[in-house]
C-alpha positions in Angstrom: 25.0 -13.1 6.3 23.9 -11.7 3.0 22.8 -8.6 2.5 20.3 -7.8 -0.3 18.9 -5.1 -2.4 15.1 -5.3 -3.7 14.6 -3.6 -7.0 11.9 -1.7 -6.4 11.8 -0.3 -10.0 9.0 0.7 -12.6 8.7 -0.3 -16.1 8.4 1.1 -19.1 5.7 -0.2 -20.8 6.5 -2.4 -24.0 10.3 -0.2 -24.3 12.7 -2.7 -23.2 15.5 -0.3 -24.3 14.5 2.1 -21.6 13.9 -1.1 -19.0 17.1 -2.1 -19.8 18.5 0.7 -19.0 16.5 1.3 -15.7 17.6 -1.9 -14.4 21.3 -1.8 -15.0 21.1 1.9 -12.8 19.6 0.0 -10.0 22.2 -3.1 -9.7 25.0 -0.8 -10.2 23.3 1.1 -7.2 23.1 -2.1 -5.6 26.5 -3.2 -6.0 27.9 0.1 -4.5 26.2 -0.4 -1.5 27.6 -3.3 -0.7 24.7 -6.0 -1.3 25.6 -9.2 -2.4 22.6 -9.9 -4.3 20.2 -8.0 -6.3 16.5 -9.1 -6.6 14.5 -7.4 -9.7 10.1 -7.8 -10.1 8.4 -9.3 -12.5 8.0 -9.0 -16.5 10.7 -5.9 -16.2 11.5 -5.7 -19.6 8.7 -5.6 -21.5 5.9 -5.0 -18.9 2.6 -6.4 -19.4 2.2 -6.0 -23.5 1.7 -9.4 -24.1 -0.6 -8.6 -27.4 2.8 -7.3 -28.6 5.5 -9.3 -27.3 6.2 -10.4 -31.1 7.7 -7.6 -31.3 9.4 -6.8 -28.3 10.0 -9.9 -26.2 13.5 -11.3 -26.1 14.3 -13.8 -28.5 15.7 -17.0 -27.1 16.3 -14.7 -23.1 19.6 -14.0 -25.3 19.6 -10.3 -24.3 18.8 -10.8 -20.8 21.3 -13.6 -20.2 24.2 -11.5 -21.5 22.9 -8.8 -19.7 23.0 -9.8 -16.4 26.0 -12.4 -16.3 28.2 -9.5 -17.5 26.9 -7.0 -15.0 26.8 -9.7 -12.2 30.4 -10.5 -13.1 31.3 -6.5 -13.7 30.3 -5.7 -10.4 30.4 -8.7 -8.4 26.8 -9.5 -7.5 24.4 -11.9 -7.6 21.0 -11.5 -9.7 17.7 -13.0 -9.3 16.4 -11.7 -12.4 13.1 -11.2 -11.8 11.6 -12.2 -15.2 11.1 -11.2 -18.1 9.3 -11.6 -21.6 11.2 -14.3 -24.0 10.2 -15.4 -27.5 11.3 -19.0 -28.6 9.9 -19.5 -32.2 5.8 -18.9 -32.5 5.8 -18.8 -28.4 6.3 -17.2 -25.5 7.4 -17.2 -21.8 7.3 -15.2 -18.3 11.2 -16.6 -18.0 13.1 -15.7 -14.3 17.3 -16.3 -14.6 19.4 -16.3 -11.8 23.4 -15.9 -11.8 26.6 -15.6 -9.2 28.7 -12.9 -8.9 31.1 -14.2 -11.3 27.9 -14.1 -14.0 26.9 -17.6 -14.0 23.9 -18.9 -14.4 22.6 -20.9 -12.0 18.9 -21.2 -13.3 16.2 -20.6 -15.4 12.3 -21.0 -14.9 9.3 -20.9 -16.6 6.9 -19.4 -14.6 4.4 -22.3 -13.7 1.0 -20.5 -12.7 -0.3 -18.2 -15.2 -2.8 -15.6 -14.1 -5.7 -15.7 -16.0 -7.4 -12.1 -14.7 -4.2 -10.3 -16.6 -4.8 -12.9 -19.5 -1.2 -14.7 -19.3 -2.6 -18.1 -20.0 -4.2 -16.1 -23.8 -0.2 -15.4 -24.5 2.7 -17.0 -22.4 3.4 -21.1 -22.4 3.4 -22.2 -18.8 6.6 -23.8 -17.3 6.8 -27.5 -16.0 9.9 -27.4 -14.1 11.2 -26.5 -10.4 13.1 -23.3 -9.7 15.8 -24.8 -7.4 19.6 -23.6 -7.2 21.9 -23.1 -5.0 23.7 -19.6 -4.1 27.0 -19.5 -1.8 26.2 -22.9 -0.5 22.5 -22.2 0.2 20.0 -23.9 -1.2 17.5 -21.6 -2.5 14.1 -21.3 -5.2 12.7 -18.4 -7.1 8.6 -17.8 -7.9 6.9 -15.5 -10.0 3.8 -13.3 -9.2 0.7 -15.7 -9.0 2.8 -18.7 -8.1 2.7 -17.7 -4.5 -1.2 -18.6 -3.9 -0.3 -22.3 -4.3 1.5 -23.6 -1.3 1.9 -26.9 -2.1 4.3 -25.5 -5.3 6.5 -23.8 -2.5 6.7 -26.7 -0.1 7.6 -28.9 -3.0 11.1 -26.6 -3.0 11.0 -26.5 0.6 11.0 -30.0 1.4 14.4 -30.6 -0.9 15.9 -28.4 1.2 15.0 -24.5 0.0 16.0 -22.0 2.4 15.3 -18.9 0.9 12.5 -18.6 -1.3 12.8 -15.6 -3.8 9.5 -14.0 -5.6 9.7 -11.3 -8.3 6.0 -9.6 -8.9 3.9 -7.2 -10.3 1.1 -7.4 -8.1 -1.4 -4.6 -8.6 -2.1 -2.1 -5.6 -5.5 -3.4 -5.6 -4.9 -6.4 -4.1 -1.7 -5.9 -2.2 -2.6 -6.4 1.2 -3.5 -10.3 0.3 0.1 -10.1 -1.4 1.4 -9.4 2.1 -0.6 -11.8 3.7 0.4 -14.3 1.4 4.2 -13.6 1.6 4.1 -13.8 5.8 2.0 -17.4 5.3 4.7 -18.8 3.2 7.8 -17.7 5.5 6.0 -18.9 8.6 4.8 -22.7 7.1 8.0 -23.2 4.9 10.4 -22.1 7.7 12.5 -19.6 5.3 13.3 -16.6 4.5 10.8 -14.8 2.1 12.9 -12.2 -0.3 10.3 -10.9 -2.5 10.2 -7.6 -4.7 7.3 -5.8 -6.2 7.5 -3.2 -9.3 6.0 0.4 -9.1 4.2 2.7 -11.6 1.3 2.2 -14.1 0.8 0.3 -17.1 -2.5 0.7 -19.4 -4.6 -1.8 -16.8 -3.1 -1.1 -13.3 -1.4 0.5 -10.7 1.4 -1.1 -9.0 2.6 -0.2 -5.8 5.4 -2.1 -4.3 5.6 -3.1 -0.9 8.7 -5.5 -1.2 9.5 -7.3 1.7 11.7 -9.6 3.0 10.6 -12.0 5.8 12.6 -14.0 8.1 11.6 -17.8 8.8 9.2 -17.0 11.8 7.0 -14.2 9.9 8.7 -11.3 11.2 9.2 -8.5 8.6 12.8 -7.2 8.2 11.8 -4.4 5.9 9.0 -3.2 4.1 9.7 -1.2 0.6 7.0 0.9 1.0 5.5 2.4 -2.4 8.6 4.7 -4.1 10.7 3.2 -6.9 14.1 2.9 -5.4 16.5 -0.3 -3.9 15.5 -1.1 -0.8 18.4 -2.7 1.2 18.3 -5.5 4.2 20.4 -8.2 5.7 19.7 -11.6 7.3 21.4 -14.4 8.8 21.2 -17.5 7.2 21.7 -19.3 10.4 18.2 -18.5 11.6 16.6 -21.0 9.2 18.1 -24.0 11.0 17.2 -22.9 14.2 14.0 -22.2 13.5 13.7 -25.3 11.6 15.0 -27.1 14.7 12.4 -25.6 17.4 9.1 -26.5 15.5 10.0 -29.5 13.4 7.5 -28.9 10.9 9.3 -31.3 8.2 9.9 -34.1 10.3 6.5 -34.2 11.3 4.9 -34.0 7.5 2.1 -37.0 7.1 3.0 -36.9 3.0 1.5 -40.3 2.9 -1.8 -38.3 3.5 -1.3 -35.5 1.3 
């Protein structure tokens, strides 16, 4: 059984100072109430200002790492760090890290599918490399935003054995019912849990309103964030995915000589 807080957080846009600071409230928050894991959104440092990220993305993820490995190890929580804006030389990346409670890291990913209505693909480098680790024993795999809308990127962690598939997002309120939709499709074909958080607030272009959920491995929604910034908290046993796995063999019965 873990139990997990979503991050349901705004951010400041193009202050990482004030980000920072926003996000360390809400995993301390988190880790007094008992979750073992904290989930953050999408881009939380920096926000959207990728015509500026020169000067305020995070050179090398160094901030970021030593950020969360010493609160994960302060407090005794695992972090899926949502991602965040990272400068390596001329270029730049949409970067998630994830750490154990004792604050280490367990991975890092470049996110793969950049959205080209918010202009990503103009600014970030795309990644090339699964999002795979393993938390407590469980095999698990963390997305970002757009990557959800391709299925086949998903089942790719799926069939080496994911379990819980964790998505950090800023999905704008305009098209959030299709992010719902889209969340419910991936729990119910991959079989797993679906932990996926959603920021809040404005930026310059959009309006963001949250609606984290987390989904168990037959499409049921455990909880719903609803739109307020705040942690939203749930629980679910792990054991469900092999017994839902074991009624509807869906991975035994792939035809990947087909497709």
């Amino acid at each position: 059984m873990w139990k997990l807080a979503l991050c349901q957080t705004d951010v400041v846009f193009k202050y990482p100072d004030a980000n920072y600071a926003r996000i360390e409230k809400a995993i301390v928050e988190a880790a007094e109430n008992g979750a073992d894991i904290a989930v953050l959104p999408e881009m939380w440092n920096t926000g959207y200002a990728l015509n500026e990220l020169a000067g305020v993305a995070d050179l090398n993820g160094e901030r970021t790492k030593e950020f969360l490995a010493g609160l994960s190890e302060k407090h005794q929580i695992a972090i899926i760090g949502g991602s965040v804006s990272i400068s390596e030389g001329s270029k730049f990346s949409n970067t998630m890290y994830a750490f154990d409670k004792y604050g280490g890291l367990l991975s890092s990913y470049k996110k793969v599918h950049l959205f080209q209505l918010m202009n990503e693909h103009l600014y970030l480098e795309p990644g090339n490399d699964k999002n795979l680790f393993r938390l407590d024993g469980i095999s698990c795999a963390g997305f970002i935003c757009y990557d959800i809308r391709f299925p086949e990127w998903i089942r790719k962690h799926t069939s080496e054995g994911s379990e819980v598939i964790f998505v950090s997002a800023q999905w704008p309120a305009e098209r959030i019912k299709q992010w719902e939709q889209l969340l419910i499709a991936r729990a119910i074909e991959n079989q797993a849990f679906v932990v996926a958080v959603n920021r809040v607030g404005d930026d310059p272009n959009n309006h963001f309103n949250g609606h984290s959920l987390v989904i168990d491995p037959l499409g049921n929604v455990i909880v719903h964030g609803g739109e307020e910034e705040g942690n939203i908290y749930a629980e679910i046993d792990l054991n469900l995915v092999a017994e839902t796995r074991g009624i509807i063999p869906v991975f035994t019965d792939r035809r990947p000589e087909l497709y």
